[in-house]
C-alpha positions in Angstrom: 0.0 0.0 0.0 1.3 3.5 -0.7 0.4 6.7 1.1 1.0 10.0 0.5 1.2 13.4 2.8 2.7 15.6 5.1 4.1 14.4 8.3 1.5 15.6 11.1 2.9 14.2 14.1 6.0 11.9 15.1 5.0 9.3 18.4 7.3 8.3 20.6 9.7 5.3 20.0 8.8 2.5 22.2 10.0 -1.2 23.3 9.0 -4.0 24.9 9.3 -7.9 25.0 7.5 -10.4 23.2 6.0 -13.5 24.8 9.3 -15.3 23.3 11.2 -13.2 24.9 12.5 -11.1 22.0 13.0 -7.3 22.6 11.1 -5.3 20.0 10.9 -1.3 18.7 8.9 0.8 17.0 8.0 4.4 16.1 4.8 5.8 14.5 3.9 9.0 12.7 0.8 10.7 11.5 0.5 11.2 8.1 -2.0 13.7 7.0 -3.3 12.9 3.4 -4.9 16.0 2.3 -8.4 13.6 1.7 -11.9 14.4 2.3 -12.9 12.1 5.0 -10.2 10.0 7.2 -7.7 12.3 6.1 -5.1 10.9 8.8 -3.2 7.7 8.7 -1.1 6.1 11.3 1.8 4.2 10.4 4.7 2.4 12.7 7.9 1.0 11.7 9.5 -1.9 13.0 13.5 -2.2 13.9 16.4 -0.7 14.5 17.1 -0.2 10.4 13.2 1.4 10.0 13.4 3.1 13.0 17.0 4.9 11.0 14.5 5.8 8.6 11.7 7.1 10.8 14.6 9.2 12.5 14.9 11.4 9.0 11.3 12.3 8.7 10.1 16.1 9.9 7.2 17.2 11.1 5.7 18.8 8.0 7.6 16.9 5.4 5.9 15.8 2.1 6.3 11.9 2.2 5.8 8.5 0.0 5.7 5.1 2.2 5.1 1.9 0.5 4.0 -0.3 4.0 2.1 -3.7 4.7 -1.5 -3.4 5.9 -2.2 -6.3 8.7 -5.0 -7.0 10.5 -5.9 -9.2 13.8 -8.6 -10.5 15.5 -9.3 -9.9 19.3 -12.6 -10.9 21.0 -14.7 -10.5 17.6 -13.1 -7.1 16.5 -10.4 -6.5 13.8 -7.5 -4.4 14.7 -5.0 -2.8 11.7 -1.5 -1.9 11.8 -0.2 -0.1 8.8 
């Protein structure tokens, strides 16, 4: 999937451990698409090497990301992480 905007807002990195035990990152930013309706996307990067990446972008920077789109299920609802 592709999106395309200006960088609204950059989160906080943060970290934890998985139930394996592995130590995980991640950052997200808020991308503002210039749409109609839902006109804000949230997207989070994974690992030390994306995280290097997230690092460059600027709070209102015109961007491209090409990112995965996955969903869960949790008790009957669908969750999405772009």
């Amino acid at each position: 999937m592709e999106v395309k905007g200006t960088v609204k807002l950059k989160l906080a990195a943060e970290s934890g451990v998985s139930k394996s035990g592995k130590e995980w990152r991640k950052q997200s930013i808020v991308i503002d698409t210039g749409g109609e309706f839902n006109n804000e996307v949230a997207v989070s990067a994974f690992g030390d090497e994306k995280l290097k990446q997230m690092d460059k972008l600027e709070i209102g920077m015109d961007v491209k990301i090409l990112c995965n789109v996955y969903s869960r299920e949790y008790n009957g609802r669908y969750f999405h992480n772009i």
